[in-house]
NUTORNU-406676 format. One line per 2 residues: for each residue x, y, z of C-alpha. Coordinates in pm, 1 decimal, m for minus. Layout:
<atoms>
X,Y,Z ~ ...
</atoms>
This chain:
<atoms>
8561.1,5242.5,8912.5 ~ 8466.4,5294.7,8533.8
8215.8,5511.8,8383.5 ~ 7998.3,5455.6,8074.8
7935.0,5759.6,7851.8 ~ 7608.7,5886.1,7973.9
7741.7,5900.9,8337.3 ~ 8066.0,6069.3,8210.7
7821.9,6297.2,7969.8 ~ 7627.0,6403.8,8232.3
7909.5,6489.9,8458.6 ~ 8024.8,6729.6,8184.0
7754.0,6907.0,8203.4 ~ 7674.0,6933.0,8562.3
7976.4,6905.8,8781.1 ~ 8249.9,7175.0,8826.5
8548.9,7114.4,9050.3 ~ 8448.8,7216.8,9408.5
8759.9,7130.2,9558.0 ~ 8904.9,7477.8,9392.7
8574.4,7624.6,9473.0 ~ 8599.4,7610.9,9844.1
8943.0,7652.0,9849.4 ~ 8903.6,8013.5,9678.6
8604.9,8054.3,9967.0 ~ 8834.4,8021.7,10244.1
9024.2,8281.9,10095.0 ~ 8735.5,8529.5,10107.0
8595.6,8454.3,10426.2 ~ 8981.7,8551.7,10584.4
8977.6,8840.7,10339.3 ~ 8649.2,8930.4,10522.6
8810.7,8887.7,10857.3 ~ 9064.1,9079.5,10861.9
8925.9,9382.9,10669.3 ~ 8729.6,9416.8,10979.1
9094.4,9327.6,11211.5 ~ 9320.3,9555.1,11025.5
9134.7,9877.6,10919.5 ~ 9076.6,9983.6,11266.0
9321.0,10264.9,11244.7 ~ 9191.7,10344.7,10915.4
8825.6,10368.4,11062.8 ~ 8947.4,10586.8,11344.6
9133.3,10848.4,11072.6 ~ 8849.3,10903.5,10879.3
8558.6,10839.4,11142.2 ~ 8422.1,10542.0,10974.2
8139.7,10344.6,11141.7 ~ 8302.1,10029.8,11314.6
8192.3,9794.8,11039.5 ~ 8230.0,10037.2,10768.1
8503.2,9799.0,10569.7 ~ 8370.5,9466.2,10749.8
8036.4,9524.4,10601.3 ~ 8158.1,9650.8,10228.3
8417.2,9321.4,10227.6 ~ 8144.0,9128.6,10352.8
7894.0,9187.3,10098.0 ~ 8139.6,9154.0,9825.6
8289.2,8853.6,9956.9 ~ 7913.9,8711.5,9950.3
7825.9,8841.9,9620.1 ~ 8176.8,8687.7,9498.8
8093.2,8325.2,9610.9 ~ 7765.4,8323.0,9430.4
7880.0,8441.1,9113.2 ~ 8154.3,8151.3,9146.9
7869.7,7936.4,9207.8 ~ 7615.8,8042.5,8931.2
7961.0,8029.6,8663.0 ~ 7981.5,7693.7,8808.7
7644.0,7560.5,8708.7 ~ 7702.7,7650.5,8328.1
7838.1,7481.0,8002.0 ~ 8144.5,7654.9,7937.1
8094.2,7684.2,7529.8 ~ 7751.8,7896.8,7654.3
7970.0,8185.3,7884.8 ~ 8342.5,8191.6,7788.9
8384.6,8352.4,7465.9 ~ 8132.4,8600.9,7542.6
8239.8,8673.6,7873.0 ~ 8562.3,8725.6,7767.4
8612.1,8912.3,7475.2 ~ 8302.4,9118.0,7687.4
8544.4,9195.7,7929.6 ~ 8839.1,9251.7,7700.1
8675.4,9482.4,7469.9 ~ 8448.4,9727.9,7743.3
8703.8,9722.2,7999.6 ~ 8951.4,9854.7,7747.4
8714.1,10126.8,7600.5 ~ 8627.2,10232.6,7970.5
9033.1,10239.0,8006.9 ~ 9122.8,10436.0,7724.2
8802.1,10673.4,7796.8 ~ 8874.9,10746.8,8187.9
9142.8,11042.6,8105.0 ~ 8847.4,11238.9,7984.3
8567.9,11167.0,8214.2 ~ 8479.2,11448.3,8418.4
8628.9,11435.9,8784.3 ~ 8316.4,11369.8,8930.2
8288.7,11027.1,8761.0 ~ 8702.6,10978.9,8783.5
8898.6,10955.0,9136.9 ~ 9208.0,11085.5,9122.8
9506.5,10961.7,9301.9 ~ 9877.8,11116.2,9222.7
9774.6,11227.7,8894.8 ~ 9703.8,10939.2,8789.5
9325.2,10834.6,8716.5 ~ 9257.6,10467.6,8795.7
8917.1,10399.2,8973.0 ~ 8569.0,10567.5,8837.1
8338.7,10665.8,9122.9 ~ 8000.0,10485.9,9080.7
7675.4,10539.1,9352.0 ~ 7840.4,10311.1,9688.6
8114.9,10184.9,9556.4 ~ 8427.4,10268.7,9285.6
8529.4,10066.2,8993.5 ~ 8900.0,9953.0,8884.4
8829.9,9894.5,8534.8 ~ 9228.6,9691.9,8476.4
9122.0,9466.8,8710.5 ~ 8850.4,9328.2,8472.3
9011.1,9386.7,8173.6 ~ 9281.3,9145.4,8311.9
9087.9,8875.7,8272.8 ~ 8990.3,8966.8,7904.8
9333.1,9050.0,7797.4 ~ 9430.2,8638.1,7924.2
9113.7,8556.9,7748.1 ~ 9176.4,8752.4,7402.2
9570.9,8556.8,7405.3 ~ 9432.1,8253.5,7448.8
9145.3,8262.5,7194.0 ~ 9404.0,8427.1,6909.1
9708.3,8200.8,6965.4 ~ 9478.1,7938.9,6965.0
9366.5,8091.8,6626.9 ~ 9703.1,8216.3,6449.5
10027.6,8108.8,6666.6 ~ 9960.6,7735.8,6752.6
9970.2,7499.9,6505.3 ~ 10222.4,7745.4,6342.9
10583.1,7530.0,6312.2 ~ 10867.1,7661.4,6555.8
11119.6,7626.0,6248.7 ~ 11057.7,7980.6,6104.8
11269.0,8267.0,6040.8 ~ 11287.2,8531.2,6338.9
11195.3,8819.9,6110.2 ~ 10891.7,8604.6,6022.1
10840.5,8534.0,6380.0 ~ 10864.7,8865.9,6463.3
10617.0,8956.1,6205.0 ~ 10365.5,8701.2,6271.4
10369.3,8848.7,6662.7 ~ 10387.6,9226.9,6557.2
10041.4,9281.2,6613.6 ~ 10007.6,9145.1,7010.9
10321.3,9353.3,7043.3 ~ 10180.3,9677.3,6904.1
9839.9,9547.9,7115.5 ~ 10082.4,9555.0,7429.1
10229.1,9860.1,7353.1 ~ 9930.1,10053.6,7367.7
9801.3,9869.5,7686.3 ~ 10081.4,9947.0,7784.0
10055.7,10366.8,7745.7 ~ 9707.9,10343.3,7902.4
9773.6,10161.3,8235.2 ~ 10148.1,10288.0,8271.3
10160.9,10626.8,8189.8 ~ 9750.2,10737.8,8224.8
9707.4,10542.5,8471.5 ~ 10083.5,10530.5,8638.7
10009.2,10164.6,8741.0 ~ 10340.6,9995.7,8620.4
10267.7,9724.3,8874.8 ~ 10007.0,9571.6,8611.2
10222.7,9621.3,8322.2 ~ 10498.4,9384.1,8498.6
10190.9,9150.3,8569.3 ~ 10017.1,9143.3,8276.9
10336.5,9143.1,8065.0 ~ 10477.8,8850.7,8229.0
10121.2,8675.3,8119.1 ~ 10178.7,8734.0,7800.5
10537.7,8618.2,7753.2 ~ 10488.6,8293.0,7920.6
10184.0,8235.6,7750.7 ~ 10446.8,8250.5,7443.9
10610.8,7971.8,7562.9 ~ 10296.9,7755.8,7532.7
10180.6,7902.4,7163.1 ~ 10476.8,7680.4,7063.8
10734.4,7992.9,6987.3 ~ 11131.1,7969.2,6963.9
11382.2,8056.3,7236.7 ~ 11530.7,8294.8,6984.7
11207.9,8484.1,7069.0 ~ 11196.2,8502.2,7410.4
11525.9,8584.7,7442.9 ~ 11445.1,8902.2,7219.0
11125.3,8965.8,7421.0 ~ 11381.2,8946.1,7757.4
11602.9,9220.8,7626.2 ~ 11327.7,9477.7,7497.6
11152.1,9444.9,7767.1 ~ 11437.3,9481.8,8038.6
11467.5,9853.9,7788.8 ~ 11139.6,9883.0,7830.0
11099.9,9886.1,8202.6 ~ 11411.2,10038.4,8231.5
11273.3,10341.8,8036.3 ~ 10885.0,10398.3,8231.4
11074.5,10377.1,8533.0 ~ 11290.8,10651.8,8409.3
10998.5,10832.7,8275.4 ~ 10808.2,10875.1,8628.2
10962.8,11054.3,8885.7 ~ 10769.6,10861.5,9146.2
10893.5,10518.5,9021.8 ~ 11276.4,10667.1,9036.8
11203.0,10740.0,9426.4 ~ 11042.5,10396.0,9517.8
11370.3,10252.2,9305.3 ~ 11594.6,10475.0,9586.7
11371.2,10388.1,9841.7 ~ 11431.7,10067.2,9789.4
11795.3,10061.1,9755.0 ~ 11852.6,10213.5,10083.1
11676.9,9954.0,10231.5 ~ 11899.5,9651.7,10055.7
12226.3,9845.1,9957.0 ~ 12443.4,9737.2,10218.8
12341.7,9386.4,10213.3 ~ 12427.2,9360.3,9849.0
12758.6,9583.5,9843.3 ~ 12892.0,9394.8,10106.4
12926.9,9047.4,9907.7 ~ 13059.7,9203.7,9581.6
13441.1,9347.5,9568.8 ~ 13501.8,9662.3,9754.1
13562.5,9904.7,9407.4 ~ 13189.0,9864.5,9321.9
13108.7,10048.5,9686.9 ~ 13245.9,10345.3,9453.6
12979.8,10341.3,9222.0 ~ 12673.0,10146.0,9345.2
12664.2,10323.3,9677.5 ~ 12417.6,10643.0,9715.7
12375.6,10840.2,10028.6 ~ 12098.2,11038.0,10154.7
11846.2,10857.7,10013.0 ~ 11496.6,10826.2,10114.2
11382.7,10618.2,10397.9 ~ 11210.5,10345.5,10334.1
10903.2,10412.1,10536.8 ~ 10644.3,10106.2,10452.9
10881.8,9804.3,10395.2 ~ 11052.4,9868.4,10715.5
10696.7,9850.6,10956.1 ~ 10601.5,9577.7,10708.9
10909.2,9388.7,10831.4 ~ 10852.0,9498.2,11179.4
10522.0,9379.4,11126.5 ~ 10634.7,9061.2,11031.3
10901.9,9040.6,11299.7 ~ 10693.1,9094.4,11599.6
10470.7,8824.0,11462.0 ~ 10688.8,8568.8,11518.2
10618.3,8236.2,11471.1 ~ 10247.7,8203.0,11655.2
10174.5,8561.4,11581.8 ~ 10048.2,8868.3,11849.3
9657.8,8701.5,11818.5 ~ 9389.2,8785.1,11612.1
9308.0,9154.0,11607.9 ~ 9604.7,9200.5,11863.3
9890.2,9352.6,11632.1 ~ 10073.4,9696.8,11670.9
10218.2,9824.7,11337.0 ~ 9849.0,9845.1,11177.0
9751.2,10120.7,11455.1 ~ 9890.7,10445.6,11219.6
10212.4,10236.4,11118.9 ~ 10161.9,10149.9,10827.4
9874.7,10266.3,10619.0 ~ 9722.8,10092.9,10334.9
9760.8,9720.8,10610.2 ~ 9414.7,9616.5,10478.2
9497.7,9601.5,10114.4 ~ 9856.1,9637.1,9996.6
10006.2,9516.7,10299.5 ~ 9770.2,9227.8,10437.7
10006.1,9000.3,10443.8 ~ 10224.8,9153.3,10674.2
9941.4,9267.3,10893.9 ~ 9824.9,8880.3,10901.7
10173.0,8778.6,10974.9 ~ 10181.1,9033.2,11271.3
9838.1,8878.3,11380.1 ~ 9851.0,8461.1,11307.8
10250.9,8481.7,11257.1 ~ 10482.6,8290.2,11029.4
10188.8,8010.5,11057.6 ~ 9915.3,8243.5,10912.2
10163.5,8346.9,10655.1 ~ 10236.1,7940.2,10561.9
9894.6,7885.7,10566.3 ~ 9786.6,8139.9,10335.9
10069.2,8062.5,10118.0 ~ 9930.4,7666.8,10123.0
9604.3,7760.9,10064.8 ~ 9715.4,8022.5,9708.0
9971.1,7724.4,9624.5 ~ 9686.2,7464.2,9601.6
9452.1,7722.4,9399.5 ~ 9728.9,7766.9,9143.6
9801.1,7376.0,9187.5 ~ 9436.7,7284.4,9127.2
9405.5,7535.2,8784.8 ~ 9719.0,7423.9,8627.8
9566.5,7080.5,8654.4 ~ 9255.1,7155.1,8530.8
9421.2,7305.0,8245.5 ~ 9652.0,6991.5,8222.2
9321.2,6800.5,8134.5 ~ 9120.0,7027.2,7906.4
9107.3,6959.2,7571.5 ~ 8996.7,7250.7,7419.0
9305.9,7466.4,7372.1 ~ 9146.9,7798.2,7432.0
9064.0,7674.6,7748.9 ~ 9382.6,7577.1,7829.2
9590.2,7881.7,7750.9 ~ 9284.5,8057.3,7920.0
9291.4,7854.5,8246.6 ~ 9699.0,7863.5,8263.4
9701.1,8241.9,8231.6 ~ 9444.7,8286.9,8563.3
9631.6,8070.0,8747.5 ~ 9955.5,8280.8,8613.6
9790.3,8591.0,8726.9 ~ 9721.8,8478.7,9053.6
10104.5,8332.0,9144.6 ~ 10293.6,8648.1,8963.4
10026.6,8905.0,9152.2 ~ 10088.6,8705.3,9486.1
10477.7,8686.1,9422.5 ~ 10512.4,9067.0,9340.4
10307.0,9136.5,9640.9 ~ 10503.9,8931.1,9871.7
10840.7,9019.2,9774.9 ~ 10750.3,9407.7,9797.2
10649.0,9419.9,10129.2 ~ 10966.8,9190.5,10235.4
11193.8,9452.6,10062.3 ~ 11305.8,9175.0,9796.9
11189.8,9402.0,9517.7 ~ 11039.1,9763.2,9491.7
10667.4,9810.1,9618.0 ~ 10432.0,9798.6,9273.9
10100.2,9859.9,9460.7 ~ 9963.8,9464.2,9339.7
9659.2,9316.2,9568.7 ~ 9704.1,8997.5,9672.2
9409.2,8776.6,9500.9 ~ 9123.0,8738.7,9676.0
9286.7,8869.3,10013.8 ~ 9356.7,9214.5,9956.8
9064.6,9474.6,10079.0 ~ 8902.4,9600.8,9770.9
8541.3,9512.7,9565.3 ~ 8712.0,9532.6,9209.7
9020.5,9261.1,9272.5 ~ 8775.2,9046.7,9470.8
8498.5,9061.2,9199.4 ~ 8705.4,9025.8,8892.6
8891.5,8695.7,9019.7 ~ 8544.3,8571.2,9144.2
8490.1,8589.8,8755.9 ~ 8838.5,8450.6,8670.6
8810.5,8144.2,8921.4 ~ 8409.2,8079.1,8808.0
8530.7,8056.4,8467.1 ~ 8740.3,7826.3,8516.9
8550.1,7631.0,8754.7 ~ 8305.2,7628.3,8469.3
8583.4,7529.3,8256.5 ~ 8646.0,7245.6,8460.1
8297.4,7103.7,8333.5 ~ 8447.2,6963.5,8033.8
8713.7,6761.0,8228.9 ~ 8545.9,6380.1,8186.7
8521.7,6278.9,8546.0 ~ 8772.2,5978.0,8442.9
9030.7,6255.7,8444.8 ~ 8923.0,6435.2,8690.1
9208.3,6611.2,8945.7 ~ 9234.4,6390.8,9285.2
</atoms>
């Protein structure tokens, strides 16, 4: 079929890609579901009305949708930059603020101050400012790292990056040690260093990056007590397994006893396990009835599991794997490059936040408390990738419909 320029023109201007649209939807309306199928424990605890999380989930799932839809409807050069260097900038004030709000305004949880208490609901300021810190890479390496020439010396490399680094470093001391969320460090430092890769920098960087940041993590973990005992945790779980395929003198020094049990991971994978391949039925599974706390938000996907089994699980998995699918090609076809780094970092976000999530609550690697996008039970997560997704769905406007993704 061809297209002359005032048809490909107008759909520039008028049509988004609706494919990824109600893709993202049928994430929300499960996300909906089974905040009302999994909390019932939780609702029984606390004395919760019946629809107490249904309703919340519900309203935000709604409220979601629409802003996906109204994003959709506008020319991206009107609402990106603003948006995002709006959400980069106030989200990281509110951040660096929230250690000396009064407790009122402030919720604390294990020391650690993360969520500010608002009239109905609470706000998780790092989940916005996610989406302005993949903004604020894209729009400066568009701007300084880009059409820079791989063939320069590592110091000047290294001097040319120094100030996203020292950027890092304090995001860094804000969400990991004010907030104690080293989850979204791991996340939203694994954003920027592939992002690197596509600003056109040298291997000798990366491998550079690799090693100070293996110190790095190495060192916060060491630095919180907690994150020592989830490491232990952990390695009780997976200890044998791992001891048993490497020679028998390493038993001697790997091996720890009396460590702590770990608790969550093993009714998440006796969540999982009683699922089965068909699943227990909707609203039918065990392990979420005092279990295993937290099932409607950190743990969903083993509570789904338990529910739809390993056919819910594929399913979901299909449905983020298409999402991330459709973005990268979106990005693929943009041709503005701010766009492009922008749109390859959400859809970055979403795989590495799904991916930590999943392999924590399967034992693969320690728990790091990550929501799964757009799944998880919670108002901030589901409203700040509502922005992510409508951005780029706006985004998508500026694909000519020649190119468009099939």
């Amino acid at each position: 079929m061809n297209f002359n320029k005032n048809q490909i023109k107008s759909n520039r201007v008028y049509e988004a890609d609706y494919i990824l649209f109600l893709l993202v939807c049928t994430l929300i309306i499960i996300s909906i579901l089974f905040s009302y199928s999994l909390s019932i424990y939780t609702i029984q605890y606390y004395e919760y009305n019946q629809y107490h999380f249904f309703l919340r989930q519900l309203f935000v799932g709604l409220l979601s949708i629409f802003l996906m839809w109204g994003f959709s409807l506008i020319d991206p050069d009107k609402i990106i930059n603003k948006i995002g260097l709006f959400l980069f900038i106030s989200f990281f004030i509110l951040m660096a603020i929230m250690p000396f709000l009064p407790s009122s305004i402030v919720t604390a949880s294990g020391g650690a101050n993360r969520w500010i208490r608002l009239p109905g609901f609470s706000l998780s300021p790092v989940e916005f400012f996610k989406i302005g810190f993949i903004y604020f890479l894209s729009w400066s390496f568009h701007r300084r790292l880009i059409e820079i020439p791989k063939k320069i010396s590592l110091k000047e490399e290294f001097i040319l990056l120094l100030p996203y680094f020292l950027s890092f470093i304090i995001v860094v001391f804000i969400i990991a040690f004010l907030q104690k969320d080293l989850g979204q460090v791991v996340l939203l430092g694994g954003i920027l260093f592939i992002l690197l890769i596509f600003a056109n920098r040298s291997y000798k960087v990366f491998l550079s990056l690799g090693l100070f940041g293996f110190i790095a993590l190495i060192g916060l973990i060491i630095a919180a007590p907690h994150r020592i005992h989830r490491i232990y945790s952990w390695w009780a779980m997976v200890q044998d397994g791992i001891l048993m395929v490497l020679p028998s003198w390493a038993d001697n020094y790997l091996r720890i006893e009396d460590l702590p049990e770990p608790y969550q991971v093993s009714h998440s994978l006796n969540a999982m396990n009683n699922g089965g391949i068909f699943g227990q039925g909707l609203g039918l599974g065990d392990i979420k009835l005092g279990f295993l706390s937290e099932v409607h938000t950190d743990f969903v996907l083993a509570g789904i599991t338990e529910e739809l089994g390993f056919i819910g699980l594929a399913f979901i998995t299909l449905i983020i794997f298409l999402i991330v699918l459709r973005i990268f090609k979106i990005s693929g076809r943009v041709e503005n490059k701010i766009y492009h780094l922008f749109t390859i970092g959400v859809a970055l976000m979403i795989i590495i936040a799904f991916l930590i999530n999943s392999y924590g609550i399967s034992g693969m690697i320690p728990i790091k408390g990550i929501a799964v996008p757009l799944l998880s039970y919670g108002g901030s997560s589901m409203l700040s990738m509502s922005i992510a997704i409508g951005m780029v769905l706006s985004i998508s406007k500026s694909v000519d419909l020649s190119k468009r993704v099939k």
